[in-house]
C-alpha positions as CSV (number, residue, x, y, z in Angstrom):
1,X,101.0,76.9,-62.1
2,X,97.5,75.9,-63.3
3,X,97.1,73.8,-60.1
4,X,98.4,76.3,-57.7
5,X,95.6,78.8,-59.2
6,X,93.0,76.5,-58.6
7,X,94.1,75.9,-54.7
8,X,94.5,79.7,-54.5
9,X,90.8,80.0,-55.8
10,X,89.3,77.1,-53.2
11,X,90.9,77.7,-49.9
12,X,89.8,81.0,-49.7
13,X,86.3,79.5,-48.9
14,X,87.4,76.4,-46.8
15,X,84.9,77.6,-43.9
16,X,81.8,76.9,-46.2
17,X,82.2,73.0,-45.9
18,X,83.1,73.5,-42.4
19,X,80.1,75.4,-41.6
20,X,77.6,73.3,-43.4
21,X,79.4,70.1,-41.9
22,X,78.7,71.4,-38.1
23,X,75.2,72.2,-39.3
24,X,74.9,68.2,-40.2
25,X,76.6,67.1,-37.2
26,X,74.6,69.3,-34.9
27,X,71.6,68.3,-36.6
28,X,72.5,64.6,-36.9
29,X,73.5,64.8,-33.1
30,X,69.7,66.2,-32.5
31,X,68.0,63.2,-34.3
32,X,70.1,60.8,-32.3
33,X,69.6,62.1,-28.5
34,X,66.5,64.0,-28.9
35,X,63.9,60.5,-29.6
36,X,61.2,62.0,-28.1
37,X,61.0,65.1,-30.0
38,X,58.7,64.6,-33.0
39,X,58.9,63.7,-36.5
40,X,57.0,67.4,-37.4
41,X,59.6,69.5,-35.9
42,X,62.3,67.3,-37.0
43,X,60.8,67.5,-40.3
44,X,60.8,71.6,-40.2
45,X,64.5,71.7,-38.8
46,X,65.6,69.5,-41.8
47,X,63.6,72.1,-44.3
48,X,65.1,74.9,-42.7
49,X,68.7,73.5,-42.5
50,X,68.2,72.6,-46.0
51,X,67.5,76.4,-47.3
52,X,70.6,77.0,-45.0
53,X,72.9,74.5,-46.4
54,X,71.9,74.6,-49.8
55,X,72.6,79.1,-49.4
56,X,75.8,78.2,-48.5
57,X,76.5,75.7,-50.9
58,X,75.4,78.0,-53.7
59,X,77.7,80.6,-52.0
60,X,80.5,78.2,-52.4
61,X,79.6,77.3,-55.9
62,X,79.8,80.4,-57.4
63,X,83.1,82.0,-55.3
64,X,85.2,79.0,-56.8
65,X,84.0,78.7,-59.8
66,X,86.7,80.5,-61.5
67,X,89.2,77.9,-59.5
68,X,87.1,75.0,-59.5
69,X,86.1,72.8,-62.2
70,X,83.2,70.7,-60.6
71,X,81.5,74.0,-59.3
72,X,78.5,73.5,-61.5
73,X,77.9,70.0,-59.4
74,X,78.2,72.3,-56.4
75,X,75.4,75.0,-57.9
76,X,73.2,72.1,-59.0
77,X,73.4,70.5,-55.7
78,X,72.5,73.8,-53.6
79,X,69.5,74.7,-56.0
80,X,68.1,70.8,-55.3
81,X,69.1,71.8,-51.3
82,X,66.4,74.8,-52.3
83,X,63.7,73.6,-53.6
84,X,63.8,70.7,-51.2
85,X,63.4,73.2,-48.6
86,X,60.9,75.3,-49.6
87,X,58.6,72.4,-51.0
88,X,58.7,70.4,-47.7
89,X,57.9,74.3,-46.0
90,X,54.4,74.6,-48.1
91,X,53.0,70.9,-47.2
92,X,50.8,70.1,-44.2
93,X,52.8,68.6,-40.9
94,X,51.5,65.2,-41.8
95,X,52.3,65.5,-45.3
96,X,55.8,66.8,-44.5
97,X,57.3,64.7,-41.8
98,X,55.9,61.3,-44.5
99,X,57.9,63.8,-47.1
100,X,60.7,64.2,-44.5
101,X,61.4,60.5,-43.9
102,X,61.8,60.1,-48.1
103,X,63.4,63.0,-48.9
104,X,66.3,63.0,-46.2
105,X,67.0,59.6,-47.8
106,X,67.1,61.0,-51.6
107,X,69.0,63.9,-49.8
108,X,72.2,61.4,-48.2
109,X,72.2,59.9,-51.7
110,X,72.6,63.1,-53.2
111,X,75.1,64.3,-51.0
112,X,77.3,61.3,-51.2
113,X,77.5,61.6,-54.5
114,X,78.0,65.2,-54.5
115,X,80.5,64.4,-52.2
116,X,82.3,61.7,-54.4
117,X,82.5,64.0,-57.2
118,X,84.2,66.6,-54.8
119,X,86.6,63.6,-53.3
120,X,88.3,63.5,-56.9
121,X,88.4,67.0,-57.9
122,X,91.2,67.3,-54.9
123,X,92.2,63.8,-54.5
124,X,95.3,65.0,-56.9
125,X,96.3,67.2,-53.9
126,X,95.5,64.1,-51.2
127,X,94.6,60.7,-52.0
128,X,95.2,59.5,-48.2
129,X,92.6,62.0,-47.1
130,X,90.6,61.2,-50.4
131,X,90.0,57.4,-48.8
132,X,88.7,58.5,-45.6
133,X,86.6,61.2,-46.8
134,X,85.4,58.3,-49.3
135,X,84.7,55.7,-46.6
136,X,82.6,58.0,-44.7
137,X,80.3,59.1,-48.3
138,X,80.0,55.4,-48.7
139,X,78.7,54.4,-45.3
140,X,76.2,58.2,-46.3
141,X,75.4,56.2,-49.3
142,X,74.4,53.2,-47.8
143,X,72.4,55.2,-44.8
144,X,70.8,57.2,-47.6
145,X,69.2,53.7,-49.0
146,X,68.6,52.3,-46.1
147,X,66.3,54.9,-45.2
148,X,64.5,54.4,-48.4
149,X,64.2,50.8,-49.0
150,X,63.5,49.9,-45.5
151,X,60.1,51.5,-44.7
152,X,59.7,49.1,-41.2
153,X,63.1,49.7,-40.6
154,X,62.1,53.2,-41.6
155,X,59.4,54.0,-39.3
156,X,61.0,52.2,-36.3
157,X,64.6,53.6,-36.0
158,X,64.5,57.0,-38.0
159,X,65.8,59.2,-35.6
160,X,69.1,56.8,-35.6
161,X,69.7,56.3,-39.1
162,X,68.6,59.9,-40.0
163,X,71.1,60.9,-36.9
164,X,73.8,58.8,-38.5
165,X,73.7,59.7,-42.3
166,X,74.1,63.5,-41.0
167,X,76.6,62.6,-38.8
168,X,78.4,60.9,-41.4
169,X,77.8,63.8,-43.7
170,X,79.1,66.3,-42.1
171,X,82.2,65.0,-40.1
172,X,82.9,64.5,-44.1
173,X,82.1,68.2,-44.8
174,X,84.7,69.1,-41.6
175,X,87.2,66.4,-42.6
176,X,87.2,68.8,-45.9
177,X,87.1,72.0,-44.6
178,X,90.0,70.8,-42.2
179,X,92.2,69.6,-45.4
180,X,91.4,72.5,-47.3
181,X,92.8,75.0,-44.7
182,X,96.1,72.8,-44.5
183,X,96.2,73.6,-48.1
184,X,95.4,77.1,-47.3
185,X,97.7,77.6,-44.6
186,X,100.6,76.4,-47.0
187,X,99.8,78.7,-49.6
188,X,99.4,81.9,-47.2
């Protein structure tokens, strides 16, 4: 009983994730075959996208948390998404696409994590889903690092690795979404 009540409660939101996994893909698509655009605008897209993803997150957070027992992660993740945003918004170009190159770093960690956390509060439902979802947070987790720890690597390929970890991000995000109306669908 108690766990159909708290599938009820979650797949009436499934779109969210899907929505802000298309966002990453888009933008992680962007990084990878637009090189030539610059680090600035890249840099206000990313601010932007995070004010957008972490809305919808907080969105997300707060419509299952009557279903969902890790939706506090979920709130706590979309107000960093906010903050993040508006912060990078106030700083000077320069200052923001040095910021930029950091913070998207920080932000895969984040996400991963996030992401991990939100792997085992439905892995009870499907753990074969739960181990491709997980691969693809890992190989986040690692891109998140990477782009921290590796400012030469940094400066040279950033478009790829940034590209990448949002790719990675968000074909997780739709990988969810995707489960979660299966699981939606069987309910309905």
């Amino acid at each position: 009983m108690l766990r159909s009540k708290i599938l009820a409660g979650i797949t009436r939101y499934w779109w969210l994730p899907l929505v802000t996994g298309l966002l990453c893909v888009g933008l992680g698509l962007w990084a990878i075959f637009s090189p030539s655009t610059s680090l600035p605008i890249m840099a206000m897209a990313f601010a932007i996208g995070l004010l957008v993803l972490g809305a919808f997150d907080a969105v997300w957070g707060i419509s299952t948390a009557k279903h969902n027992p890790g939706w506090g992660w979920d709130i706590c993740f979309a107000i960093i998404d906010i903050v993040a945003g508006i912060w990078m918004l106030t700083l000077s170009p320069a200052q923001m696409t040095l910021a930029f190159l950091y913070i998207i770093g920080i932000w895969l960690i984040f996400a991963a994590f996030n992401g991990m956390g939100q792997i085992f509060s439905v892995s009870m439902f499907n753990p074969v889903a739960s181990i491709l979802a997980g691969i693809l947070l890992v190989f986040t987790l690692f891109l998140g690092f990477w782009l921290i720890f590796n400012p030469i690597g940094l400066s040279v390929t950033a478009w790829i690795w940034l590209g990448i970890g949002l790719v990675c991000y968000g074909a997780y995000r739709i990988a969810v979404a995707c489960r979660i109306k299966q699981l939606h669908n069987r309910l309905n």
